[in-house]
TIMI-127313 format. One record per atom (N, C-alpha, C): residue number from 1; residue in one letter; chain; atom name; x, y, z. Coordinates in Angstrom, 1 decimal. Example, Ala and Ser with C-alpha at 12.3 -4.5 7.8 and 13.67 -1.06 7.14 Angstrom:
seq_type_mol_atom_east_north_up
1_A_A_N_13.2_-5.7_7.8
1_A_A_CA_12.3_-4.5_7.8
1_A_A_C_13.2_-3.3_7.8
2_S_A_N_12.8_-2.2_7.1
2_S_A_CA_13.7_-1.1_7.1
2_S_A_C_12.9_0.0_7.9
END
This chain:
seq_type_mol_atom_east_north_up
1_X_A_N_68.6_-105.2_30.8
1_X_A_CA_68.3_-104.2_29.8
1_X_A_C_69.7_-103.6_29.4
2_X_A_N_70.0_-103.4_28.2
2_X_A_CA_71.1_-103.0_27.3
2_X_A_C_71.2_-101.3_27.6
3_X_A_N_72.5_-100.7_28.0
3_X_A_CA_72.5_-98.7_28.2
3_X_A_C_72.5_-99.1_26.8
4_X_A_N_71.3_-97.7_26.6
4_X_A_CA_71.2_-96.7_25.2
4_X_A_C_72.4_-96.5_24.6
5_X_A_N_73.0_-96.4_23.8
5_X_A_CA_74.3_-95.6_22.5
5_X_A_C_73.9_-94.4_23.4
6_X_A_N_75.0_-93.6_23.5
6_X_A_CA_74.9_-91.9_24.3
6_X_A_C_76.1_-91.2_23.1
7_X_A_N_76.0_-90.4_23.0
7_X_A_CA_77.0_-89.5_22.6
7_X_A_C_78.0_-89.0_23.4
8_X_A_N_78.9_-88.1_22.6
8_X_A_CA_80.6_-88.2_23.6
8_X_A_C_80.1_-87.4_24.4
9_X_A_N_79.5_-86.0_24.1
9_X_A_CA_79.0_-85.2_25.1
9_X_A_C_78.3_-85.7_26.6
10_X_A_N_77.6_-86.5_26.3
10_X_A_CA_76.8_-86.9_27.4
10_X_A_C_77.5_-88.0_27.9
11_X_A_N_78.1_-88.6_27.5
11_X_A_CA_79.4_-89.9_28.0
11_X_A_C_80.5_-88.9_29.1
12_X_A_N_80.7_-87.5_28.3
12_X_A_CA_81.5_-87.1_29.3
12_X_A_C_81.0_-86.3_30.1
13_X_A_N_79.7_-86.1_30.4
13_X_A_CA_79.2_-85.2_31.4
13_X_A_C_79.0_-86.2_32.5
14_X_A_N_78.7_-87.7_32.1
14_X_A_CA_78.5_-88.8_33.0
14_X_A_C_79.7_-89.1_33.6
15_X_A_N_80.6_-89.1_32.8
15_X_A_CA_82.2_-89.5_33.6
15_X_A_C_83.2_-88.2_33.9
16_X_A_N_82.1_-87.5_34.1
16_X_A_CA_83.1_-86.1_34.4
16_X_A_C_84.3_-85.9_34.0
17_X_A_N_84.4_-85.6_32.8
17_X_A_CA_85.7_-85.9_32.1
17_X_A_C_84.9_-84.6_30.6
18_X_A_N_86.0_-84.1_30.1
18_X_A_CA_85.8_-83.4_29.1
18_X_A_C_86.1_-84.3_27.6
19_X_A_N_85.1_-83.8_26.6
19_X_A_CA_84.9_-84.8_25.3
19_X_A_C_86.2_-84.3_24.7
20_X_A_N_87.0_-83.8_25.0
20_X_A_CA_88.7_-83.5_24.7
20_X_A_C_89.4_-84.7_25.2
21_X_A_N_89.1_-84.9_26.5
21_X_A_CA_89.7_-86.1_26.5
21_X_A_C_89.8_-87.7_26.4
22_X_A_N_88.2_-87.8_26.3
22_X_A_CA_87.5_-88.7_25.2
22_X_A_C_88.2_-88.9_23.7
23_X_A_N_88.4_-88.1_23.5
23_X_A_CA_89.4_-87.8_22.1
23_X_A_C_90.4_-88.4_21.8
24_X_A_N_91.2_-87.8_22.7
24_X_A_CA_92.6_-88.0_23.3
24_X_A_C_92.7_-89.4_23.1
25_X_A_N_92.1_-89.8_24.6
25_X_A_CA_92.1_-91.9_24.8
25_X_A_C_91.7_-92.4_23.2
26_X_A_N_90.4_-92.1_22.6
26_X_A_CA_90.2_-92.2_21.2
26_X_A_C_91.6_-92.6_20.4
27_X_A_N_92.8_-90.9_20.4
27_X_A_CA_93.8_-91.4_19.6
27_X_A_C_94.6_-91.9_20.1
28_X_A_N_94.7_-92.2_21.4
28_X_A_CA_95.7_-93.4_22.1
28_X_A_C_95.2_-94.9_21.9
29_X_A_N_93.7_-95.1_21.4
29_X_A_CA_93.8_-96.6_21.0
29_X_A_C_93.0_-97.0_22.2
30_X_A_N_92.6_-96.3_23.1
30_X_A_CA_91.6_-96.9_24.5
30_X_A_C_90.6_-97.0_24.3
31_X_A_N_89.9_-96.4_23.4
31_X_A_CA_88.3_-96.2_22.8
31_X_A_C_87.7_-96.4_22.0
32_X_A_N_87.1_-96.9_21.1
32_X_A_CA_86.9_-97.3_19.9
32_X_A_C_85.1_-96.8_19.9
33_X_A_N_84.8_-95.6_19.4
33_X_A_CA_83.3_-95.6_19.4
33_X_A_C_82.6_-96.2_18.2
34_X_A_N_81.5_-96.3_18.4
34_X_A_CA_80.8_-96.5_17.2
34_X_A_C_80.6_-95.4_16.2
35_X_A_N_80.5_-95.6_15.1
35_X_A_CA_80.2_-94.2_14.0
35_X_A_C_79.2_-94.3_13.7
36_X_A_N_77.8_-93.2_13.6
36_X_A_CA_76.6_-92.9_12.8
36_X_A_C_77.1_-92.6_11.9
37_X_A_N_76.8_-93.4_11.0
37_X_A_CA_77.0_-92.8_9.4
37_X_A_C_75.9_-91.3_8.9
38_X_A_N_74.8_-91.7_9.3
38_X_A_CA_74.1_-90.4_8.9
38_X_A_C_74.3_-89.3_10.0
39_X_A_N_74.4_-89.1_10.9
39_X_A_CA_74.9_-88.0_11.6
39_X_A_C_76.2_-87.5_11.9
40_X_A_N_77.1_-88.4_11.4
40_X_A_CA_78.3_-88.6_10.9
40_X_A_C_79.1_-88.1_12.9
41_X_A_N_78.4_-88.8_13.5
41_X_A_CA_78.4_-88.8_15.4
41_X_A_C_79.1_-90.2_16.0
42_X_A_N_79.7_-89.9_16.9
42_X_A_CA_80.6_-91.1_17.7
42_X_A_C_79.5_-91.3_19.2
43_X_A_N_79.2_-92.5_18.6
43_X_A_CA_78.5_-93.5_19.9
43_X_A_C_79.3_-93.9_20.4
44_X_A_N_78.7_-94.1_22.1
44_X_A_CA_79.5_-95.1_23.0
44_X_A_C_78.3_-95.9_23.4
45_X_A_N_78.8_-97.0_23.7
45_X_A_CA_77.9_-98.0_24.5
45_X_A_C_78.3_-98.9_25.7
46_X_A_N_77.5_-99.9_26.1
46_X_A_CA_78.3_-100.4_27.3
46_X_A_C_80.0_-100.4_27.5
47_X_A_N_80.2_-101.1_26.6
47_X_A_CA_82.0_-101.4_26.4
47_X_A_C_82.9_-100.1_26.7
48_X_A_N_82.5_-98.9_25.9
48_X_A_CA_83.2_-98.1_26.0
48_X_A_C_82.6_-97.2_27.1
49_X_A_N_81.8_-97.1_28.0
49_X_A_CA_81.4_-96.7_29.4
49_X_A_C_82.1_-97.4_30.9
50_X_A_N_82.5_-99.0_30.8
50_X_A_CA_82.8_-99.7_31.1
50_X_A_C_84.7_-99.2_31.0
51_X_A_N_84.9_-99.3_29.9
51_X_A_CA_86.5_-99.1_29.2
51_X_A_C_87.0_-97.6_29.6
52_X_A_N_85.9_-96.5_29.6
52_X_A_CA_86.4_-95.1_30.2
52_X_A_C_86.4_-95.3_31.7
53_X_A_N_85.8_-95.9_32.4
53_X_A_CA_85.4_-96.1_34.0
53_X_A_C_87.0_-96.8_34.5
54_X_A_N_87.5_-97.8_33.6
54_X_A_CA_88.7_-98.4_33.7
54_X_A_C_90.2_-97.3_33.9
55_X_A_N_89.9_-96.7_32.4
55_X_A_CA_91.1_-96.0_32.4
55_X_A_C_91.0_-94.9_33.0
56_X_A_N_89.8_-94.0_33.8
56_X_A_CA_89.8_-93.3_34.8
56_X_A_C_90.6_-93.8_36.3
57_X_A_N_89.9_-94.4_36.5
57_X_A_CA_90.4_-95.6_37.6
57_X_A_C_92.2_-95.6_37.7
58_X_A_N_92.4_-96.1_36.6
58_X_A_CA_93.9_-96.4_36.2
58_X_A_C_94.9_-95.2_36.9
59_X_A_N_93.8_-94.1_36.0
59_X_A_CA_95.0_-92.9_35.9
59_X_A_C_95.0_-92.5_37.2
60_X_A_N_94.0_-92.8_38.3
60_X_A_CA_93.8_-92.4_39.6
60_X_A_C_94.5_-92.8_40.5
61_X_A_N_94.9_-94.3_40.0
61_X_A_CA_95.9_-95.1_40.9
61_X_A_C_97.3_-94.8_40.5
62_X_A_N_97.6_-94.3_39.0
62_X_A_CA_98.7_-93.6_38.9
62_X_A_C_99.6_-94.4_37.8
63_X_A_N_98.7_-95.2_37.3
63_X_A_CA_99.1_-96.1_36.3
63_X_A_C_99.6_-95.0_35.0
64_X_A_N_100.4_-95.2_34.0
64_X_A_CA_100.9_-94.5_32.6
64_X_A_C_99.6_-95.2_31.7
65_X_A_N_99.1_-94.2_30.6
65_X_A_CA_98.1_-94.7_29.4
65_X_A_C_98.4_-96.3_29.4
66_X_A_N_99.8_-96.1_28.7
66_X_A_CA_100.4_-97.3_28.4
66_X_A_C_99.7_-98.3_29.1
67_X_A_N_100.3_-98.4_30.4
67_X_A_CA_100.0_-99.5_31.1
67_X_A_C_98.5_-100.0_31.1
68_X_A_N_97.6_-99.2_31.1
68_X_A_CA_96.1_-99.7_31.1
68_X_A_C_95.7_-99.8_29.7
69_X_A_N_96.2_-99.1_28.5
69_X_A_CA_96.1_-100.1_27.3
69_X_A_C_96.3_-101.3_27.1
70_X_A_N_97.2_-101.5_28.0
70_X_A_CA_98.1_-102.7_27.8
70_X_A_C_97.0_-104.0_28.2
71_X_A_N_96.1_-103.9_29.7
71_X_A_CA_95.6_-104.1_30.5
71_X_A_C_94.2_-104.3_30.0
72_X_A_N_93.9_-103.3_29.2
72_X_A_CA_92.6_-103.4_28.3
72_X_A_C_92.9_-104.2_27.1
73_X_A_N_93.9_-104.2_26.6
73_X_A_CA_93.8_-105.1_25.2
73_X_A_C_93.9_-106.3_25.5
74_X_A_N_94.0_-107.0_27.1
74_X_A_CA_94.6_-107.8_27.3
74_X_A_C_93.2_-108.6_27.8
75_X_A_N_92.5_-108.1_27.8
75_X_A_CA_91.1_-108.9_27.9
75_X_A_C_90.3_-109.1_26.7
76_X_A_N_90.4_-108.5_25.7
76_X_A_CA_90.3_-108.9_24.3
76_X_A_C_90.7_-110.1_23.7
77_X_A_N_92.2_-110.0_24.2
77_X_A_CA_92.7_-111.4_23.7
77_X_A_C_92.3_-112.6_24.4
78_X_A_N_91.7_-112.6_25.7
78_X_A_CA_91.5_-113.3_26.7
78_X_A_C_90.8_-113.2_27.6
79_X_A_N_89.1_-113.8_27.1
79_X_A_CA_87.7_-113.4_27.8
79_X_A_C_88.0_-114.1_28.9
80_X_A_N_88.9_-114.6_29.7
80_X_A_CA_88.6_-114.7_31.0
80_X_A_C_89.3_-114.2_32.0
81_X_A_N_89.7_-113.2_31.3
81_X_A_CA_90.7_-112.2_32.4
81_X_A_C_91.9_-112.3_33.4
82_X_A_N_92.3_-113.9_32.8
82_X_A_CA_93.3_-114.3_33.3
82_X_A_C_94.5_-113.4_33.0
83_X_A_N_94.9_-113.3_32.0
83_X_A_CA_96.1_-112.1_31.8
83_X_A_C_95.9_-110.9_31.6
84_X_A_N_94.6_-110.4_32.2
84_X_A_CA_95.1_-109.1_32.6
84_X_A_C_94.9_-109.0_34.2
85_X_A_N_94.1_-109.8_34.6
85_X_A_CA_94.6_-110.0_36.1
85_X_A_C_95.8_-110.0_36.6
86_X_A_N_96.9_-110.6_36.1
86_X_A_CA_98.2_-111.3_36.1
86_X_A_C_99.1_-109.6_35.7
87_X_A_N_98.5_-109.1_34.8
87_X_A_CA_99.1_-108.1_34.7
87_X_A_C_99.3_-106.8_35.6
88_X_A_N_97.4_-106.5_35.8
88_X_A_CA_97.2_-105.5_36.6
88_X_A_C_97.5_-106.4_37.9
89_X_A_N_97.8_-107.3_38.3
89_X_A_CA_98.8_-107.3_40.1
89_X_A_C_100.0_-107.2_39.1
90_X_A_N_100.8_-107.4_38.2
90_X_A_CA_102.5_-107.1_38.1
90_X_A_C_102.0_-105.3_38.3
91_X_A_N_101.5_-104.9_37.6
91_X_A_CA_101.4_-103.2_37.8
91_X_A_C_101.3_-102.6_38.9
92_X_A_N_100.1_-103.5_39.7
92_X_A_CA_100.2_-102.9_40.9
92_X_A_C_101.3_-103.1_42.0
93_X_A_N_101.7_-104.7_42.4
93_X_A_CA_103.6_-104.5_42.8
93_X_A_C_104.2_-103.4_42.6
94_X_A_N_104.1_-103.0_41.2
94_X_A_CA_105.1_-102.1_41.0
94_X_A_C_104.9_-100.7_41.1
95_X_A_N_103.7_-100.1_41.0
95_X_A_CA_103.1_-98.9_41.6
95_X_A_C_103.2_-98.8_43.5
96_X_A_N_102.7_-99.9_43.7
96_X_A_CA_102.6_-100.1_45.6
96_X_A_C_104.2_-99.9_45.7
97_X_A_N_105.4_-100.5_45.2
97_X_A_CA_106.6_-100.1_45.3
97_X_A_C_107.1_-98.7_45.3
98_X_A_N_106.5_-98.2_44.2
98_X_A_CA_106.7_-96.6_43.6
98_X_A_C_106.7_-95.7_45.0
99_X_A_N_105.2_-96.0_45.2
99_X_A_CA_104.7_-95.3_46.5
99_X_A_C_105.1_-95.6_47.8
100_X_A_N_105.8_-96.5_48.0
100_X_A_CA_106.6_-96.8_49.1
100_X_A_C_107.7_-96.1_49.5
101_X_A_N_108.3_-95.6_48.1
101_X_A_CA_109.8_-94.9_47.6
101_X_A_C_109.3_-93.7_47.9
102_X_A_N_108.0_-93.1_47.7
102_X_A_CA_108.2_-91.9_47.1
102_X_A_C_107.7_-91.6_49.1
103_X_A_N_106.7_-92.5_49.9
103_X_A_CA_106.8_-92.5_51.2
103_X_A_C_107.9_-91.7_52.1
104_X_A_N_109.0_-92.7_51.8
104_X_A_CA_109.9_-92.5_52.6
104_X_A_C_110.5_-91.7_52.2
105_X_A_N_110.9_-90.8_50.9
105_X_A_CA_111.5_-89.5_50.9
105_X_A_C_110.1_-88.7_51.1
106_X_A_N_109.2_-88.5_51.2
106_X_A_CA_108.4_-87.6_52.1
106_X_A_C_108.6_-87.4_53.6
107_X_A_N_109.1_-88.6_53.9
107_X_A_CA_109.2_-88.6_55.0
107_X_A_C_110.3_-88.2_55.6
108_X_A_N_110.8_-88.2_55.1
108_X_A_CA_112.7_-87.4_55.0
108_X_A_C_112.6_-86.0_55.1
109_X_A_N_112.0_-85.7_53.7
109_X_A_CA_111.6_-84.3_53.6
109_X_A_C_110.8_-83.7_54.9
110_X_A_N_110.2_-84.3_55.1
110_X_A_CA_109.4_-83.8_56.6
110_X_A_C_110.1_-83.6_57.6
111_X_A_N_110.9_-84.6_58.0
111_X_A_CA_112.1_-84.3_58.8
111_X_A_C_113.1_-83.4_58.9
112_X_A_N_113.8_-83.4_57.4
112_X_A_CA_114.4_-82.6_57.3
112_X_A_C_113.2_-81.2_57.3
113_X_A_N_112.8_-80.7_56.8
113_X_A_CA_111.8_-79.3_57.2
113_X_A_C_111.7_-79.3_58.6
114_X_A_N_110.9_-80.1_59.2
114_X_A_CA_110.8_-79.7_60.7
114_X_A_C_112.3_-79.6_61.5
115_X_A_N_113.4_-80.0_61.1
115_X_A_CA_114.4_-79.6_61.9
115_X_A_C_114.7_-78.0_61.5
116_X_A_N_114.8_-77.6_60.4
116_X_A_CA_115.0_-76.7_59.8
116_X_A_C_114.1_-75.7_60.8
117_X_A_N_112.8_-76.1_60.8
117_X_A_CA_111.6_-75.6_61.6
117_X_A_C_112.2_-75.2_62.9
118_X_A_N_112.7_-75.7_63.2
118_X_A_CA_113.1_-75.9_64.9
118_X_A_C_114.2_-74.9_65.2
119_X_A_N_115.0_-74.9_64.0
119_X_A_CA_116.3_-74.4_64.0
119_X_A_C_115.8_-73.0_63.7
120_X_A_N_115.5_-72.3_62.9
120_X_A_CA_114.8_-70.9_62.9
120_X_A_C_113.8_-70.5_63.6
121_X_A_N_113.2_-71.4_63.9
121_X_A_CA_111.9_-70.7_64.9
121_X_A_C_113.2_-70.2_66.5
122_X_A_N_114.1_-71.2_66.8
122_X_A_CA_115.6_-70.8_68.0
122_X_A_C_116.0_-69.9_67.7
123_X_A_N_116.0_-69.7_66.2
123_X_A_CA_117.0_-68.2_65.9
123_X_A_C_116.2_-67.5_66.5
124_X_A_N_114.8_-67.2_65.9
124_X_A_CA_114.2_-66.0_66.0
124_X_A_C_113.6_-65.6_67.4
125_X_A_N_113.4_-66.9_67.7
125_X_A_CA_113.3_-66.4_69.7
125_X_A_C_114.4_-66.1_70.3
126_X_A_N_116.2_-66.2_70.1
126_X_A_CA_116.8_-65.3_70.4
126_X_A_C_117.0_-64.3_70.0
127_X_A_N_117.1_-64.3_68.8
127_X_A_CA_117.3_-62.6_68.2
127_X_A_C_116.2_-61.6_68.8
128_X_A_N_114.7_-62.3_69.1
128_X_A_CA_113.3_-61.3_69.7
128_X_A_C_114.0_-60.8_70.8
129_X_A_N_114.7_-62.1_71.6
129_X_A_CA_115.1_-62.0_72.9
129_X_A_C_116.3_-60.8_73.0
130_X_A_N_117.3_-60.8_72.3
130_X_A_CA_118.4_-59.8_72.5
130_X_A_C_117.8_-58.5_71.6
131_X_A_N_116.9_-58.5_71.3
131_X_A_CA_116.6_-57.3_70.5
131_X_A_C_115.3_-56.7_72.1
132_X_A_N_114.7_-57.7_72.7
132_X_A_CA_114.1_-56.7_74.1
132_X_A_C_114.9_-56.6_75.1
133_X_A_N_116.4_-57.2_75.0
133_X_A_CA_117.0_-56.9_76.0
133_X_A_C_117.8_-55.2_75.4
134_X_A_N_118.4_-55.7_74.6
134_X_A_CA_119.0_-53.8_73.9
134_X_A_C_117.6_-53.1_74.0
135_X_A_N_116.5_-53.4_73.8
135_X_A_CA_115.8_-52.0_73.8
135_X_A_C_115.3_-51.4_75.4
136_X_A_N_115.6_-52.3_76.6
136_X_A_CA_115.2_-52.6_77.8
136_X_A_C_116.6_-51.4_78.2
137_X_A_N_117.8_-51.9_77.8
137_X_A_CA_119.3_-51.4_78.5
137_X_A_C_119.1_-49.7_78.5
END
């Protein structure tokens, strides 16, 4: 059985997403609704339920608009998903790389903080320490 046509409102209460940003993807070229001529209202239907579910997805993994436009138009040209498969792994390489980078300076940063950590928590247990010895003398 075929989902009903739904409106943006209810498209975005479903994909928890605000009909602002429905919009948005709209004027970036990710969405293409249907128009009611007499209610003069933007339908969505499977495709574009399907196509928000994607570029949600996308942006979660950290992808740019771009890139999942790219990724969506690319099954249009080519119902059998050969090149956008081909694409989304080049994308993903290069995201799993990103986050590899951005890994290991976290992990730096951590290090460097916890030395830091180490080094002032020393100060402050000597300075506690010669401040109860002067108040002791």
């Amino acid at each position: 059985m075929e989902q009903p046509l739904i409106s943006i409102s209810e498209l975005a209460q479903e994909m928890l997403v605000t009909p602002r940003t429905i919009r948005y993807y709209e004027e970036m070229g990710l969405l293409t609704p249907l128009h009611h001529e007499k209610m003069s209202q933007r339908l969505y239907g499977p495709r574009e339920r399907a196509r928000l579910t994607l570029i949600l997805r996308g942006k979660k993994l950290g992808f740019s608009l771009a890139e999942i436009k790219e990724m969506l138009d690319l099954y249009d040209i080519d119902r059998t998903e050969g090149l956008q498969l081909e694409r989304a792994v080049a994308y993903g390489e290069k995201r799993l790389q990103e986050l590899e980078e951005k890994i290991k300076e976290l992990m730096l940063l951590k290090e460097e903080l916890l030395d830091y950590h180490q080094q002032f928590t020393e100060l402050l247990r000597k300075r506690n320490a010669g401040k109860e010895q002067n108040e002791t003398s």
